[in-house]
NUVO-37713 format. One record per residue (C-alpha): residue number from 1; x, y, z. Coordinates in nm, 2 decimals. Example, Ala and Ser with C-alpha at 12.3 -4.5 7.8 and 13.67 -1.06 7.14 Angstrom:
   seq        x        y        z
     1     1.23    -0.45     0.78
     2     1.37    -0.11     0.71
END
This chain:
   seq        x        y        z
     1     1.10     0.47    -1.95
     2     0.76     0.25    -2.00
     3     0.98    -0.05    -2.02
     4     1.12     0.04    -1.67
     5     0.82     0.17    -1.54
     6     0.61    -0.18    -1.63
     7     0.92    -0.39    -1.52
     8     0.94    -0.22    -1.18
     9     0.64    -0.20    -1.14
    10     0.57    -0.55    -1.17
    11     0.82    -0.65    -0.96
    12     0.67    -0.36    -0.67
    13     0.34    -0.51    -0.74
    14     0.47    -0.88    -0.67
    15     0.66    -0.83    -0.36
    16     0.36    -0.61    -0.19
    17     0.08    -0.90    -0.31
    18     0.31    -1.16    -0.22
    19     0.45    -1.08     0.12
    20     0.13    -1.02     0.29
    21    -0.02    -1.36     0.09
    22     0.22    -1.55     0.25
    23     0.21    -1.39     0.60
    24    -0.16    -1.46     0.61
    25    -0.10    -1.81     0.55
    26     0.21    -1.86     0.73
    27     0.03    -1.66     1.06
    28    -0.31    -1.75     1.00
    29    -0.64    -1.49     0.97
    30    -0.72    -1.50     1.34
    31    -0.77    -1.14     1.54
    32    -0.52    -1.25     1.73
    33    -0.22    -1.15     1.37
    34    -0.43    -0.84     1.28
    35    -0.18    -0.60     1.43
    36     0.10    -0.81     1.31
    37    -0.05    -0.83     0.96
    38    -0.06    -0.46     0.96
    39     0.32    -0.39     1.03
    40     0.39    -0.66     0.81
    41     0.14    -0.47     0.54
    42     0.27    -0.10     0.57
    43     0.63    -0.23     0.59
    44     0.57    -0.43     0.26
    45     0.43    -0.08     0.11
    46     0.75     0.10     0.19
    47     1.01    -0.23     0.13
    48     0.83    -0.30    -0.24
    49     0.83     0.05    -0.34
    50     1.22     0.10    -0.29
    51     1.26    -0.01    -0.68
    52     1.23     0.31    -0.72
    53     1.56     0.37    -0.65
    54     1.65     0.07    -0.84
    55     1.43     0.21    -1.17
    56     1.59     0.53    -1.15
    57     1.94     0.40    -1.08
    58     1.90     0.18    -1.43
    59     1.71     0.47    -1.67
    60     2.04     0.63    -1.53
    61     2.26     0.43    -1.71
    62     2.08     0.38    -2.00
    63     2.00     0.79    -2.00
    64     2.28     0.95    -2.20
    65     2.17     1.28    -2.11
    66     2.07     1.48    -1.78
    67     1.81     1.29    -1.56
    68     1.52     1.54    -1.44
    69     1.37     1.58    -1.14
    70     1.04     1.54    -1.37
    71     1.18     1.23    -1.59
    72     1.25     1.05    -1.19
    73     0.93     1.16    -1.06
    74     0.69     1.00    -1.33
    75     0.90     0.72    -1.33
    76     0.84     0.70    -0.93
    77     0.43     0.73    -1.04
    78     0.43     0.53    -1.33
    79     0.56     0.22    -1.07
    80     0.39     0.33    -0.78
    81     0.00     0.35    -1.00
    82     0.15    -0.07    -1.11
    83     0.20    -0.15    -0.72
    84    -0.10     0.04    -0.59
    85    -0.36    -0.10    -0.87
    86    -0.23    -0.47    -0.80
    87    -0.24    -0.40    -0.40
    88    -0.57    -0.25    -0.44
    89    -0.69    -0.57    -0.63
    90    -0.52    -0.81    -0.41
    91    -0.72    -0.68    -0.12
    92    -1.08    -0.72    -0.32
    93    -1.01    -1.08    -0.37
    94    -0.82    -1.13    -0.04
    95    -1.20    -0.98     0.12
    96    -1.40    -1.20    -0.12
    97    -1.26    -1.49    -0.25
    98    -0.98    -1.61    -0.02
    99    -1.11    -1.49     0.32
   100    -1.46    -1.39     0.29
   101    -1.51    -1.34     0.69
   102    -1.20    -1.13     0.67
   103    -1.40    -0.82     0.69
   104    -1.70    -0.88     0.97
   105    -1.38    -1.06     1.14
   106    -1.17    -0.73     1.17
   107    -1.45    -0.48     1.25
   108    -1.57    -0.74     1.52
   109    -1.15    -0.73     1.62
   110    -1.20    -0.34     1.63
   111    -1.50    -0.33     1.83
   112    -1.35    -0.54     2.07
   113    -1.07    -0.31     2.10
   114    -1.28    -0.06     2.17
   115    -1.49    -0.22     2.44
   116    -1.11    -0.34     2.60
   117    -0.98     0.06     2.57
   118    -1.10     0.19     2.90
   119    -1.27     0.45     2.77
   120    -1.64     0.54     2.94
   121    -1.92     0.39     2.89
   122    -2.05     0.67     2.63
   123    -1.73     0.69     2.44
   124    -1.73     0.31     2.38
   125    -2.12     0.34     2.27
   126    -2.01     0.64     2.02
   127    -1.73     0.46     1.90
   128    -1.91     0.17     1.85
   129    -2.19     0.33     1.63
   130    -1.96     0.51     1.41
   131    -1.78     0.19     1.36
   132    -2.15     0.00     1.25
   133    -2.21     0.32     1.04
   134    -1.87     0.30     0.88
   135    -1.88    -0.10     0.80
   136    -2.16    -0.13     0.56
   137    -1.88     0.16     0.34
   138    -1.59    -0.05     0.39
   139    -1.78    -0.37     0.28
   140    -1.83    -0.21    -0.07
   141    -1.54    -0.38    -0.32
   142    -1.47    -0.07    -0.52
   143    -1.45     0.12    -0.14
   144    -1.16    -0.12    -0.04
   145    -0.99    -0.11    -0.32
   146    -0.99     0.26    -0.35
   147    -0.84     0.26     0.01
   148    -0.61    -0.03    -0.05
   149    -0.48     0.14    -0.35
   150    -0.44     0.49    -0.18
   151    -0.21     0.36     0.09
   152     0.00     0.23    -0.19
   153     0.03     0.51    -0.38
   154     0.05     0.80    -0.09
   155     0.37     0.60     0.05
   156     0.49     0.55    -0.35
   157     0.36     0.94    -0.40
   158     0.66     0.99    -0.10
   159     0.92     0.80    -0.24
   160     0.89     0.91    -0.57
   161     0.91     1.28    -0.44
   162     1.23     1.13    -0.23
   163     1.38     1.00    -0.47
   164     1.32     1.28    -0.74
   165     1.48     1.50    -0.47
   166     1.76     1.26    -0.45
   167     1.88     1.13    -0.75
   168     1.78     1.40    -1.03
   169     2.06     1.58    -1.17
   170     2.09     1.99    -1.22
   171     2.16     2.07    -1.60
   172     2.52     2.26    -1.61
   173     2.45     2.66    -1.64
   174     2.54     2.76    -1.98
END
């Protein structure tokens, strides 16, 4: 299973570092491909975390006995931690190294938003603050990477519940 779980994994890993990469350079980091950049993002999550199926389809074959809902579900985790750690990684260097405006950028794309919403005057000024008190938090590395690498593994958390569900097999009654 650790073979499967560090091959998968891997190859999760790749395809949700790799599409996003590739859309920012292909689209570009202005505001403008933030909302884009976020479909793209979340459907990456859900599109590179589909091995799964794939992982638990081959321990199937090479499993001579009874597959558990257990055996799937770690096997779900174990590919889902790989994808979420490299996601969450990804994102610290994307925020430091590659696109260090990348952050002021999107909270100054979000308060714009906010001023553009409609809302009252008062709502916009609340909004606002709680956004400024909220940036410095976000800012922080291990911060971004801890929420990077949650929304990896709560969609990987889902699947892996889905496809325990799915695909586990019920030992015969004796």
């Amino acid at each position: 299973m650790k073979k499967l779980i560090m091959k998968y994994g891997l190859i999760a890993g790749v395809i949700v570092v790799c599409i996003p990469f590739i859309g920012s350079l292909v689209m570009g980091s202005d505001p403008s491909t933030y909302q884009m950049g976020e479909i793209i993002g979340y459907s990456t999550m859900i599109f590179s975390l589909l091995t799964i199926f794939l992982a638990v389809k081959e321990y199937k074959a090479q499993c001579k006995e009874v597959v558990s809902f257990k055996q799937i579900f770690l096997l779900g985790i174990g590919i889902t931690f790989i994808a979420a750690f490299m996601f969450g990684v990804y994102n610290v260097l994307y925020a430091t190294v590659i696109e260090p405006d990348f952050m002021n950028n999107y909270f100054n794309y979000y308060i714009e938003n906010i001023r553009n919403s409609g809302a009252t005057e008062e709502v916009i000024n609340q909004q606002i603050a709680q956004l400024e008190q909220e940036k410095s938090f976000f800012m922080n590395p291990m911060v971004n990477f801890s929420v990077m690498f949650a929304n990896v593994f709560m969609i990987g958390l889902i699947i892996s519940i889905v496809s325990a569900f799915s695909q586990s097999e019920r030992k015969p009654a004796s």
